[in-house]
N, CA, C and O atoms as a GROMACS GRO file, in nm:
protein
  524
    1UNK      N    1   0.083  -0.118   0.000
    1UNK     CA    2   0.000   0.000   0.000
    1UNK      C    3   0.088   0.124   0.000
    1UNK      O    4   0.205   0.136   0.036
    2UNK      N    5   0.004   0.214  -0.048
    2UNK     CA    6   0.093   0.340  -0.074
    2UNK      C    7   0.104   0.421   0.098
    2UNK      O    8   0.028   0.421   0.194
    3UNK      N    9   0.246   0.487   0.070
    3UNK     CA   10   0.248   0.571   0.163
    3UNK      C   11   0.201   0.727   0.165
    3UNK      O   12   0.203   0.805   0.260
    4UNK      N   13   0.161   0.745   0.042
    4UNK     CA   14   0.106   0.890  -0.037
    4UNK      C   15  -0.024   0.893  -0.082
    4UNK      O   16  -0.074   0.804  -0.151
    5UNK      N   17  -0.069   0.971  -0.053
    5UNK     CA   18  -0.205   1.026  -0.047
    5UNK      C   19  -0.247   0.955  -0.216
    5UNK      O   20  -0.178   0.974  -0.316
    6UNK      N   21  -0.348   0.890  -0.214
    6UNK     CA   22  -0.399   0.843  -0.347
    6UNK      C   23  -0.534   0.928  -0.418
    6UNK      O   24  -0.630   0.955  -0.346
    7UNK      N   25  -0.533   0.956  -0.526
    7UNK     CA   26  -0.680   1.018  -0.605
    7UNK      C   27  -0.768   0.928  -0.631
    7UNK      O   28  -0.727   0.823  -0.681
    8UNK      N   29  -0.888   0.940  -0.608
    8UNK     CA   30  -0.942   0.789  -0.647
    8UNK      C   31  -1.003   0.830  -0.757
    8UNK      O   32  -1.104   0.763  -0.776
    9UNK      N   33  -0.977   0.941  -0.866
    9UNK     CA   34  -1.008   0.968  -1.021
    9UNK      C   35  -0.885   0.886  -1.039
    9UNK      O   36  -0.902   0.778  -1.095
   10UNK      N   37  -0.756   0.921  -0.999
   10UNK     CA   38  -0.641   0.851  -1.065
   10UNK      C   39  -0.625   0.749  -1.058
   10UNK      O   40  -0.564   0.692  -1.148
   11UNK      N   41  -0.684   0.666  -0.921
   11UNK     CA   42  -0.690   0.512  -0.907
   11UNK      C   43  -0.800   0.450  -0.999
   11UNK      O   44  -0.797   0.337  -1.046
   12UNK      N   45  -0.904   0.548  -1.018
   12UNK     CA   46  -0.999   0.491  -1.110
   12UNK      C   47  -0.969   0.550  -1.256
   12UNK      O   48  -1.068   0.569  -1.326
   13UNK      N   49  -0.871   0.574  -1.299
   13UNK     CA   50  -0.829   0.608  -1.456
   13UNK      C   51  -0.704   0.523  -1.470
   13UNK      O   52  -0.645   0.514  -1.578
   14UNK      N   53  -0.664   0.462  -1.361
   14UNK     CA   54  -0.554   0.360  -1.402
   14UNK      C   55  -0.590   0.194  -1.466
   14UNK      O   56  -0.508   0.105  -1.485
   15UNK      N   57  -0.694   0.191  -1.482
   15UNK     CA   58  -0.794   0.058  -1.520
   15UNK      C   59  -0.908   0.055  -1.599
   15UNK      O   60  -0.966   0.160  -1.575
   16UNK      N   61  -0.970  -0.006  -1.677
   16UNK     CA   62  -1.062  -0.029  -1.768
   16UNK      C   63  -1.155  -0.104  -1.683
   16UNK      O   64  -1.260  -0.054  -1.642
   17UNK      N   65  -1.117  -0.219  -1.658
   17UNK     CA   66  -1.218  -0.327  -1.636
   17UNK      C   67  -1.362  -0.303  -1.572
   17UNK      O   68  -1.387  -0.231  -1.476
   18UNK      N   69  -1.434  -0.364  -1.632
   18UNK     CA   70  -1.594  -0.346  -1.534
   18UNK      C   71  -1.573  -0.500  -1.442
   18UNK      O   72  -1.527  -0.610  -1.474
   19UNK      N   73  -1.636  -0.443  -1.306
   19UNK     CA   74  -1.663  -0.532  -1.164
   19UNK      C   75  -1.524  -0.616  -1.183
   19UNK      O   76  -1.507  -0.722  -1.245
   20UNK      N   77  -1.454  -0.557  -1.128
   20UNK     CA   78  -1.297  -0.589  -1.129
   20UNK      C   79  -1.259  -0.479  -1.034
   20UNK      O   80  -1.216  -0.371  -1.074
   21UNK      N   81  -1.278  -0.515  -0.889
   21UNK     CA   82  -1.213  -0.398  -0.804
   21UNK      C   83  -1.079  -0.410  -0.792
   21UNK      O   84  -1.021  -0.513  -0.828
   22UNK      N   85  -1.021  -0.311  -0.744
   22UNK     CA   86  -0.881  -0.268  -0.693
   22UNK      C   87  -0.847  -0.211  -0.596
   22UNK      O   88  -0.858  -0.088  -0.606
   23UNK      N   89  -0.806  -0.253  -0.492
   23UNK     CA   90  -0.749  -0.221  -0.380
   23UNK      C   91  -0.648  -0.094  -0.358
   23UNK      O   92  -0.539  -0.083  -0.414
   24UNK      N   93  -0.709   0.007  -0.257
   24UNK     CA   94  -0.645   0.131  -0.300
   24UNK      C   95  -0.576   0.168  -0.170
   24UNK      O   96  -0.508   0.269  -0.152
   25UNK      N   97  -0.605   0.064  -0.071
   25UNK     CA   98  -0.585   0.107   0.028
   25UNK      C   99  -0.608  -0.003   0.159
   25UNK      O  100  -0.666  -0.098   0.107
   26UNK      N  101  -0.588  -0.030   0.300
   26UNK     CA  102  -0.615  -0.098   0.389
   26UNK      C  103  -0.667   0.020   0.493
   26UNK      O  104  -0.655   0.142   0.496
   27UNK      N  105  -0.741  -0.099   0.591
   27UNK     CA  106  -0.778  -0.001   0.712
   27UNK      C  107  -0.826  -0.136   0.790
   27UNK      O  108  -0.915  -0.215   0.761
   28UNK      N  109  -0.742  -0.133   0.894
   28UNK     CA  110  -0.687  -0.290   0.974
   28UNK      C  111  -0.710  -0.411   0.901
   28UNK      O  112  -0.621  -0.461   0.833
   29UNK      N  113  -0.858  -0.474   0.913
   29UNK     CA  114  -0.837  -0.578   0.822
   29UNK      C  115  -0.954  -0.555   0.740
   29UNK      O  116  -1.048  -0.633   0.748
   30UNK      N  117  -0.957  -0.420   0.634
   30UNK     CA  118  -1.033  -0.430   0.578
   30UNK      C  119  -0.952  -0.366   0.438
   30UNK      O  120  -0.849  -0.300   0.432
   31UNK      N  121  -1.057  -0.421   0.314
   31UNK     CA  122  -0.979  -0.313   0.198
   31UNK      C  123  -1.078  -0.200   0.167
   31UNK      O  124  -1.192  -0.176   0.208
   32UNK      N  125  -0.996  -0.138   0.081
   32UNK     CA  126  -1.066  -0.013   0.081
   32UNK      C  127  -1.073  -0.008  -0.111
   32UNK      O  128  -0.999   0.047  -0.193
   33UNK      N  129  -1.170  -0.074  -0.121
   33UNK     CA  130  -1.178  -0.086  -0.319
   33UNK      C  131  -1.243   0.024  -0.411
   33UNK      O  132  -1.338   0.097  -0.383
   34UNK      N  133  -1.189   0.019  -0.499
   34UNK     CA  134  -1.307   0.087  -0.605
   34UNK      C  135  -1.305   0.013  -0.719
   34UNK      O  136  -1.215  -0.069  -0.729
   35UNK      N  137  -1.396   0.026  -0.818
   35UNK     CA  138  -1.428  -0.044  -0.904
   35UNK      C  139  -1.510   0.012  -1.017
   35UNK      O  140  -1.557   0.123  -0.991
   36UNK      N  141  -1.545  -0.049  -1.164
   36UNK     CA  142  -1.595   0.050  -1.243
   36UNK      C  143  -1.706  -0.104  -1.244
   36UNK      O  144  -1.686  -0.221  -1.210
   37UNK      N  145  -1.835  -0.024  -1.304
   37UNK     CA  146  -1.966  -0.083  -1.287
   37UNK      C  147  -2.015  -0.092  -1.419
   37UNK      O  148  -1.959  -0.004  -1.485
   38UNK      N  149  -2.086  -0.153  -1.482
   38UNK     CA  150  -2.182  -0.184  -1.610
   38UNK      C  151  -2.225  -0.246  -1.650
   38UNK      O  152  -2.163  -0.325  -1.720
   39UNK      N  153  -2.396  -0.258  -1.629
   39UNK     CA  154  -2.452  -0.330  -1.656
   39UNK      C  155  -2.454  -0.396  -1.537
   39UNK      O  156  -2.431  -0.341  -1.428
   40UNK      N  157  -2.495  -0.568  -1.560
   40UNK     CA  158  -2.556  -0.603  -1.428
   40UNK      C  159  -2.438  -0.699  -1.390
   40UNK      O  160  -2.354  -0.731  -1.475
   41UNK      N  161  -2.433  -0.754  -1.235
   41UNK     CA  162  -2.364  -0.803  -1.134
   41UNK      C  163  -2.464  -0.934  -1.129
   41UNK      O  164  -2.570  -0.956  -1.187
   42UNK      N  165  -2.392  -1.005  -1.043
   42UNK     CA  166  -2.487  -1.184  -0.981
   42UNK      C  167  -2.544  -1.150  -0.854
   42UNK      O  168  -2.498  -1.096  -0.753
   43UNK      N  169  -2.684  -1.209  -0.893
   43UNK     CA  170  -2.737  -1.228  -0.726
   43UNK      C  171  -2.600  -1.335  -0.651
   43UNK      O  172  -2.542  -1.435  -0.693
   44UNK      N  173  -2.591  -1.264  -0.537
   44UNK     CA  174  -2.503  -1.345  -0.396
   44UNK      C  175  -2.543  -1.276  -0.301
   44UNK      O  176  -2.615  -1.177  -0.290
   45UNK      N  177  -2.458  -1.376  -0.195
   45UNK     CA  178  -2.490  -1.330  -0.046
   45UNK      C  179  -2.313  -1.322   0.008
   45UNK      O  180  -2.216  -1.390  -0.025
   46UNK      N  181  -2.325  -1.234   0.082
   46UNK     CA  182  -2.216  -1.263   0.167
   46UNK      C  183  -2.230  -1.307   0.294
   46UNK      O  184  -2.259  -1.212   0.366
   47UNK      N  185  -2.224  -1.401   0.350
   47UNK     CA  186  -2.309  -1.479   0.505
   47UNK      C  187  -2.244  -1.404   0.615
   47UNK      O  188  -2.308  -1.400   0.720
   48UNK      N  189  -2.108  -1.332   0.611
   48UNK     CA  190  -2.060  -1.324   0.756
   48UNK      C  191  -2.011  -1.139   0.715
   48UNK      O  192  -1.916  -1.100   0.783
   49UNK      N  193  -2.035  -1.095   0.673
   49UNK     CA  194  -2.036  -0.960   0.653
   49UNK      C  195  -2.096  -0.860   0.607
   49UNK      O  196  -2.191  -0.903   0.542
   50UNK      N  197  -2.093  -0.709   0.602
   50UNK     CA  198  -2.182  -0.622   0.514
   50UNK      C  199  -2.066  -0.608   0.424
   50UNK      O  200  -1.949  -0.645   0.415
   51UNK      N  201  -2.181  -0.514   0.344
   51UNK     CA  202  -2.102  -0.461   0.235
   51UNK      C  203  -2.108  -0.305   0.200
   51UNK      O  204  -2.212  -0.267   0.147
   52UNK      N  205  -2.028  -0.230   0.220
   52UNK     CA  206  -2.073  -0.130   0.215
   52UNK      C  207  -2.020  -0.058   0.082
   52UNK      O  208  -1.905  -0.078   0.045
   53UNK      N  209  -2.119   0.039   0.000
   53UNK     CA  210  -2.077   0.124  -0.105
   53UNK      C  211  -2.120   0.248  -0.097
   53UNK      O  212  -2.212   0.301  -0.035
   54UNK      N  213  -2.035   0.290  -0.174
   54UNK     CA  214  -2.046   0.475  -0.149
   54UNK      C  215  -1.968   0.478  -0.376
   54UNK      O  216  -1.862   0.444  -0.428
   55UNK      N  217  -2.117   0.546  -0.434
   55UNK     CA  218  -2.101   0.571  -0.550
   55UNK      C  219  -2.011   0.748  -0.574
   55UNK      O  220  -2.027   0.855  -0.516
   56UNK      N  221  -1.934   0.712  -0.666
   56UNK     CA  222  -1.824   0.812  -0.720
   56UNK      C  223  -1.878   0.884  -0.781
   56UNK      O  224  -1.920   0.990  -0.734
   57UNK      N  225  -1.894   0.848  -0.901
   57UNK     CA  226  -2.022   0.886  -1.043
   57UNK      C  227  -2.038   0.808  -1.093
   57UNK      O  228  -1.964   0.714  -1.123
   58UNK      N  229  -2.183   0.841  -1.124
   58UNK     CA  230  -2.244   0.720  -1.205
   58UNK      C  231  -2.377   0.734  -1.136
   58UNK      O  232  -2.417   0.818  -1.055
   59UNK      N  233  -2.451   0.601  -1.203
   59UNK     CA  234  -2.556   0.555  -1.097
   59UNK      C  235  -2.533   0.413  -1.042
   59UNK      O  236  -2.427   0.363  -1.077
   60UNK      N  237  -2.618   0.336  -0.960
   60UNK     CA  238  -2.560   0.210  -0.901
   60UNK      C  239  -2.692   0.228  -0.888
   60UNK      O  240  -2.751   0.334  -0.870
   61UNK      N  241  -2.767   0.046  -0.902
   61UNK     CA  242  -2.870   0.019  -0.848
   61UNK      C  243  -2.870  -0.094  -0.747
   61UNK      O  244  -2.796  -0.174  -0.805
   62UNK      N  245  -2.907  -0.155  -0.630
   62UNK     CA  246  -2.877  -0.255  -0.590
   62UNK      C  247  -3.010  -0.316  -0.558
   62UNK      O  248  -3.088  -0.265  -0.477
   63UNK      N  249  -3.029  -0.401  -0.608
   63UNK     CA  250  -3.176  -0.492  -0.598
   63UNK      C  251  -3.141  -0.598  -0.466
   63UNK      O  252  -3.046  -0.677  -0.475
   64UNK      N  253  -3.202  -0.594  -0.377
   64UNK     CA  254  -3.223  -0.684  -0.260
   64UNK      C  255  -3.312  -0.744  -0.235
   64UNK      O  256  -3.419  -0.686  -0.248
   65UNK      N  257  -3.313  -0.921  -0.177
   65UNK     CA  258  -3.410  -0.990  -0.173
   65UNK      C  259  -3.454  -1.006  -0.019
   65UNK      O  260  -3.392  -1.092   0.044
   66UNK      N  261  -3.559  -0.929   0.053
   66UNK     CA  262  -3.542  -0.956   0.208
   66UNK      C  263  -3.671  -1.002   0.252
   66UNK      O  264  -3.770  -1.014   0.180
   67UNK      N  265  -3.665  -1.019   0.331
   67UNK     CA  266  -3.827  -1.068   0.428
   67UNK      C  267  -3.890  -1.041   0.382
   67UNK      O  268  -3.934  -1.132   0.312
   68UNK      N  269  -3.946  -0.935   0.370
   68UNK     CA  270  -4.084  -0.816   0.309
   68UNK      C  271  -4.094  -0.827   0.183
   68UNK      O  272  -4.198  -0.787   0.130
   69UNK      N  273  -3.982  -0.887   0.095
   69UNK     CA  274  -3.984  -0.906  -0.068
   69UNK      C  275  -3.882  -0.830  -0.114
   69UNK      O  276  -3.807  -0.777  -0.032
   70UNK      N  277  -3.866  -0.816  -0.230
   70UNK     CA  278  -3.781  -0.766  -0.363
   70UNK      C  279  -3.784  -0.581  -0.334
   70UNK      O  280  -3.889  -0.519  -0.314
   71UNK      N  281  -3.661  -0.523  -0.339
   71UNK     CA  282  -3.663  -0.393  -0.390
   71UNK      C  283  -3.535  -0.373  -0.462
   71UNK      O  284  -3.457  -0.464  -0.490
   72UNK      N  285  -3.515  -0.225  -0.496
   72UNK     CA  286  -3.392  -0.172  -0.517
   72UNK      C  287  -3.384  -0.057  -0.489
   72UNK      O  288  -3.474   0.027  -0.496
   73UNK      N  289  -3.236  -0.038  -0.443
   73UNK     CA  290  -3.201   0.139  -0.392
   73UNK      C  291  -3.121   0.185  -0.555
   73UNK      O  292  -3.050   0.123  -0.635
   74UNK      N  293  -3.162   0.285  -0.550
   74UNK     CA  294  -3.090   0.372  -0.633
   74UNK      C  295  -2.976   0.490  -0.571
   74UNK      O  296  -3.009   0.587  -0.503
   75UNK      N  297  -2.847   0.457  -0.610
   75UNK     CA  298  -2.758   0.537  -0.532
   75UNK      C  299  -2.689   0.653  -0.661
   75UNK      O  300  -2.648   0.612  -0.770
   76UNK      N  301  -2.688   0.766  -0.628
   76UNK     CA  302  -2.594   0.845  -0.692
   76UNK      C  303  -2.481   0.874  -0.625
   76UNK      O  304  -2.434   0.837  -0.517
   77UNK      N  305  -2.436   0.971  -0.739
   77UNK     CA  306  -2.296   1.018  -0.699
   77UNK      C  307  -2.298   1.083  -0.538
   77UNK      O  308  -2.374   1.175  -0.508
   78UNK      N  309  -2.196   1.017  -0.435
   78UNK     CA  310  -2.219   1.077  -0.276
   78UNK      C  311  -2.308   1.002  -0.190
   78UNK      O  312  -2.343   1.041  -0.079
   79UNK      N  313  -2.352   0.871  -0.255
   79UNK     CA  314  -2.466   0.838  -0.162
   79UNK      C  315  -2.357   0.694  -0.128
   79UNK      O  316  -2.256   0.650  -0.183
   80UNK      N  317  -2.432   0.658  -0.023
   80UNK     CA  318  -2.386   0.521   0.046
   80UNK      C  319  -2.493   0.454   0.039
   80UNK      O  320  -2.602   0.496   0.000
   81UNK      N  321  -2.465   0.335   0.080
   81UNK     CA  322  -2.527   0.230   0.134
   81UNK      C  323  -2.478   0.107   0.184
   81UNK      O  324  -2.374   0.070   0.130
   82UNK      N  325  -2.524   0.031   0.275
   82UNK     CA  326  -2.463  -0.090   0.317
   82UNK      C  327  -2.609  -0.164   0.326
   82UNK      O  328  -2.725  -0.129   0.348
   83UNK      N  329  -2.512  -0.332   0.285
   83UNK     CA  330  -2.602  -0.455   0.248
   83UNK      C  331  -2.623  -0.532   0.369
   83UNK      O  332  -2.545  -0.627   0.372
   84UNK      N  333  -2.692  -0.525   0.463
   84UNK     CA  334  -2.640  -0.633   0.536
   84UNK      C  335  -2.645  -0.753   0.553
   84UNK      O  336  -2.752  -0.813   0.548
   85UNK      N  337  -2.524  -0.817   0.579
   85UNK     CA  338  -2.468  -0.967   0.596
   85UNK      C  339  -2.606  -1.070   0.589
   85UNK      O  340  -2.705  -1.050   0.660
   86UNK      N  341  -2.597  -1.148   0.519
   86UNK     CA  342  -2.696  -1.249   0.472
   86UNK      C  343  -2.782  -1.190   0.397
   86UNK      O  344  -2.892  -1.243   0.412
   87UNK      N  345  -2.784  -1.114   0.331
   87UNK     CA  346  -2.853  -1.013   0.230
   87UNK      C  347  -2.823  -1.065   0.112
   87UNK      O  348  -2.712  -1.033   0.071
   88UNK      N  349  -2.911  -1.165   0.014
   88UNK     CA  350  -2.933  -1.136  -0.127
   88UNK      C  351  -2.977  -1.032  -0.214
   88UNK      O  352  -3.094  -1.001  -0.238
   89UNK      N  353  -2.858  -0.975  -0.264
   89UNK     CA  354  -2.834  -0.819  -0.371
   89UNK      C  355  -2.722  -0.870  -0.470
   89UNK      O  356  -2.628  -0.948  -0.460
   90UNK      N  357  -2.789  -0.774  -0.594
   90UNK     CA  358  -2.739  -0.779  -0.673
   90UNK      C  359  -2.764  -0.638  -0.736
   90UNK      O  360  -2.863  -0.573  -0.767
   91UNK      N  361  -2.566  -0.614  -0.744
   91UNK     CA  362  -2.551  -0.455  -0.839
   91UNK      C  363  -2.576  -0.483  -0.987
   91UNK      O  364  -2.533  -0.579  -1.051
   92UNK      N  365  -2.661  -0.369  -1.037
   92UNK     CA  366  -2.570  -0.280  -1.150
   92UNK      C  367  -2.588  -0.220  -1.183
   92UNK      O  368  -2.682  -0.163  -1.126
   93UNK      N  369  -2.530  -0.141  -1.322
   93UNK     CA  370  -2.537   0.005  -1.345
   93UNK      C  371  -2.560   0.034  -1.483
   93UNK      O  372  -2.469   0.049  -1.564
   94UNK      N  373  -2.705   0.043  -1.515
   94UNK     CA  374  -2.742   0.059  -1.660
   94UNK      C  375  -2.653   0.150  -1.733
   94UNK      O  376  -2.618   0.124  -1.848
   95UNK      N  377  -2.627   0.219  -1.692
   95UNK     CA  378  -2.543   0.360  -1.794
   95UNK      C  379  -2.376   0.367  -1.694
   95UNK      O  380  -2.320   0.475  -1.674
   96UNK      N  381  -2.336   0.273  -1.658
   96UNK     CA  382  -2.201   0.278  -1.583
   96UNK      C  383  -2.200   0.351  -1.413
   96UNK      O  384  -2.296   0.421  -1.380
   97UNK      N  385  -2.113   0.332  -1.339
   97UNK     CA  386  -2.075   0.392  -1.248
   97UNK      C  387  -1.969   0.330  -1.175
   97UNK      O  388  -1.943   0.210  -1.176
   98UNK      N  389  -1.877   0.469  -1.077
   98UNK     CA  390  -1.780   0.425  -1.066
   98UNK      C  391  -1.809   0.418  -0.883
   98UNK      O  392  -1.881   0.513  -0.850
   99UNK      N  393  -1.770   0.329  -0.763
   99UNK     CA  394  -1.794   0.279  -0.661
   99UNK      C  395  -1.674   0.242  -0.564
   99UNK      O  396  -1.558   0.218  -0.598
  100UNK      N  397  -1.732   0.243  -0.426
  100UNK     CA  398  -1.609   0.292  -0.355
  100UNK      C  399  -1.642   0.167  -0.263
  100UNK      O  400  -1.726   0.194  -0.178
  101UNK      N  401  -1.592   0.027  -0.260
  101UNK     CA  402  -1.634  -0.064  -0.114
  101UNK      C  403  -1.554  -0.084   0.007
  101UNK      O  404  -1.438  -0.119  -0.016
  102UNK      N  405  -1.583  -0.073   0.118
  102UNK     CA  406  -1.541  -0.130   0.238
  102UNK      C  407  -1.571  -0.306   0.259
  102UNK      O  408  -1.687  -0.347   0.261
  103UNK      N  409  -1.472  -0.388   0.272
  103UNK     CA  410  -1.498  -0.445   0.286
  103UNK      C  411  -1.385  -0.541   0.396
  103UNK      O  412  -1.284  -0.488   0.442
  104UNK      N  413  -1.426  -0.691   0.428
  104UNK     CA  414  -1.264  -0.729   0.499
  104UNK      C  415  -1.257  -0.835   0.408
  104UNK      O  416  -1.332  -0.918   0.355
  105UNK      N  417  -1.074  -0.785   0.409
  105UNK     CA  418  -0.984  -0.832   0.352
  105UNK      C  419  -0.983  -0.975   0.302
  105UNK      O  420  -0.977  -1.058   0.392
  106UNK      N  421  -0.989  -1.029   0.164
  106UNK     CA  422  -1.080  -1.159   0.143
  106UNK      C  423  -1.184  -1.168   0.085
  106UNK      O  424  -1.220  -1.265   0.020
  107UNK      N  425  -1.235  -1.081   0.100
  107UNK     CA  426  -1.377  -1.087   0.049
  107UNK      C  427  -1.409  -1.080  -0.101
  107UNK      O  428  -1.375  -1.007  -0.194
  108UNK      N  429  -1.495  -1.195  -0.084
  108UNK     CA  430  -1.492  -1.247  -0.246
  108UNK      C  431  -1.603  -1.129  -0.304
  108UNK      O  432  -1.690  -1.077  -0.233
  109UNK      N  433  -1.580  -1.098  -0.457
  109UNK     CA  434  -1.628  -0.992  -0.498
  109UNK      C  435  -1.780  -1.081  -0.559
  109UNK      O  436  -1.848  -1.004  -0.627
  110UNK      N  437  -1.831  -1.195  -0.548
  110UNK     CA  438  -1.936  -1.265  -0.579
  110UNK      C  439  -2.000  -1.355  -0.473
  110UNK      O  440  -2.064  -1.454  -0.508
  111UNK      N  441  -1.982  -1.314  -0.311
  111UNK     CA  442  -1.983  -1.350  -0.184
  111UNK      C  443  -1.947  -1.480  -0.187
  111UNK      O  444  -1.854  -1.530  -0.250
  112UNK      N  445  -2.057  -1.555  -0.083
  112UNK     CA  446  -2.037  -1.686  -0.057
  112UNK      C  447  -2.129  -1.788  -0.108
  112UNK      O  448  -2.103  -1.908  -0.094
  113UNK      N  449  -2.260  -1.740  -0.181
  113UNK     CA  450  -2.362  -1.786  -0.246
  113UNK      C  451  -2.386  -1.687  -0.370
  113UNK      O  452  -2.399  -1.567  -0.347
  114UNK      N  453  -2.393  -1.735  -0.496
  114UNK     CA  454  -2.406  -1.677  -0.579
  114UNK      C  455  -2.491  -1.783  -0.719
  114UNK      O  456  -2.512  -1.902  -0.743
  115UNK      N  457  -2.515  -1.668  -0.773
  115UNK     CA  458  -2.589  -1.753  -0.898
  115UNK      C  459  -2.442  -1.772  -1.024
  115UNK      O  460  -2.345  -1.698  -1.047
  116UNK      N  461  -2.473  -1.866  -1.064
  116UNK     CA  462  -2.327  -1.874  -1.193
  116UNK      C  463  -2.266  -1.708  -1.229
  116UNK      O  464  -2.319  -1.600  -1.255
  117UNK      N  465  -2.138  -1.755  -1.216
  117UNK     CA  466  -2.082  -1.617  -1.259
  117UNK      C  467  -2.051  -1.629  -1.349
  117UNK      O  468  -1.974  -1.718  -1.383
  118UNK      N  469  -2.120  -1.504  -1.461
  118UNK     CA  470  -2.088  -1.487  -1.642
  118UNK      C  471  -1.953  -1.456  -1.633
  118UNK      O  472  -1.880  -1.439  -1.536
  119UNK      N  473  -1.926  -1.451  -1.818
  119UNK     CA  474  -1.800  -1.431  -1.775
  119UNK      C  475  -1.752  -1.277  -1.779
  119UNK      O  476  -1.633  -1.244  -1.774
  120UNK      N  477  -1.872  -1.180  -1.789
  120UNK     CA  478  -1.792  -1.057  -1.766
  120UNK      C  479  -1.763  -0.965  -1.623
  120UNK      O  480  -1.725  -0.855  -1.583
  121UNK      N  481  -1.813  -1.104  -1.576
  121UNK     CA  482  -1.802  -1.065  -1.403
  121UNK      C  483  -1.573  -1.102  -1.344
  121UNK      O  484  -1.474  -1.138  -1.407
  122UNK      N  485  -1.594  -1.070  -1.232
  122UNK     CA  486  -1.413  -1.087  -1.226
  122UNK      C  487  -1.442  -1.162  -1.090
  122UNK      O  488  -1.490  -1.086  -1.006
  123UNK      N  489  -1.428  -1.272  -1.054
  123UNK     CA  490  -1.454  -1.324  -0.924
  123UNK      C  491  -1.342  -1.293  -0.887
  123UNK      O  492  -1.253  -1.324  -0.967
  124UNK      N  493  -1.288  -1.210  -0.737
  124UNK     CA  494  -1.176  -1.225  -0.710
  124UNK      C  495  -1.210  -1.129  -0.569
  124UNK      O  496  -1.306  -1.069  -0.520
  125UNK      N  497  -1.080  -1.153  -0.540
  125UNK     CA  498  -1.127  -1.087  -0.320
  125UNK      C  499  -1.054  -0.954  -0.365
  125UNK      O  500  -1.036  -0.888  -0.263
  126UNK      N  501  -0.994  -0.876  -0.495
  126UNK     CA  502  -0.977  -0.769  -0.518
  126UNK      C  503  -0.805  -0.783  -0.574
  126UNK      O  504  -0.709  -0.851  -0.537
  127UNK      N  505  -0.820  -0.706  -0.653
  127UNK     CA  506  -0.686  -0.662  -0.702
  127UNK      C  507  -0.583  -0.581  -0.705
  127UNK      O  508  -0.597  -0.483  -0.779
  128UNK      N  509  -0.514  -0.587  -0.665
  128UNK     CA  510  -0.377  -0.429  -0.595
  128UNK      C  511  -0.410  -0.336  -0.710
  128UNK      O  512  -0.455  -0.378  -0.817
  129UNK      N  513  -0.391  -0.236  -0.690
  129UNK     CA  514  -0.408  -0.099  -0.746
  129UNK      C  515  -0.280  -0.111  -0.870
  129UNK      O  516  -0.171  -0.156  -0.835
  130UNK      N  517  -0.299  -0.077  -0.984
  130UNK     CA  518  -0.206  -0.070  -1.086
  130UNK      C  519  -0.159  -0.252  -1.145
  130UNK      O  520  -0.060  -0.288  -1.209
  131UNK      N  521  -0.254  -0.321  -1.100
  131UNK     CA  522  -0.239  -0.448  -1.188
  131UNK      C  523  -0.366  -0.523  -1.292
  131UNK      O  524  -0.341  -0.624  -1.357
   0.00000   0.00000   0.00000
């Protein structure tokens, strides 16, 4: 991890990929990702954690399956939200967006239950910044 203050325009202009995060940062045992968004993500769950996002620009939709039934939040640029743990959701972002997650360290980017992952999804617990 860097010892210098990072941009997260510059961390997010160093990469192309859609749902392919990158690790920009730690904070004890958590990472600190961003990622570019488009189009849609897999229903999963993550069983032993939240998930939290905070959108850059763009839009982000996150459809959740809970007790009460089916919704989705719509997040813009500045907004947060967190999933919580045992929560079936699934992102995405009709017209793109770029996204900021907290998460701990490990954490698979398609949780621990998921529906088949296509292949323009990136299963992975995140990728160092500049690879």
């Amino acid at each position: 991890m860097s010892k210098d203050p990072i941009a997260l325009n510059d961390a997010l202009a160093s990469f192309d990929a859609r749902w392919s995060p990158r690790v920009v940062t730690r904070v004890n045992d958590y990472d600190v990702r961003v990622a570019k968004a488009e189009g849609e993500h897999v229903w999963h769950v993550h069983e032993d954690t939240d998930e939290f996002f905070l959108v850059v620009d763009g839009e982000l939709h996150i459809s959740l399956r809970e007790p009460a039934g089916e919704r989705t939040v719509v997040l813009r640029p500045g907004s947060v939200f967190t999933v919580p743990r045992g929560t079936e959701h699934k992102p995405s972002a009709p017209k793109g967006a770029s996204i900021m997650l907290f998460e701990p360290t490990g954490t698979s980017s398609v949780g621990d239950r998921h529906d088949e992952v296509p292949a323009h999804l990136d299963a992975t617990t995140g990728h160092e910044l500049g690879t």
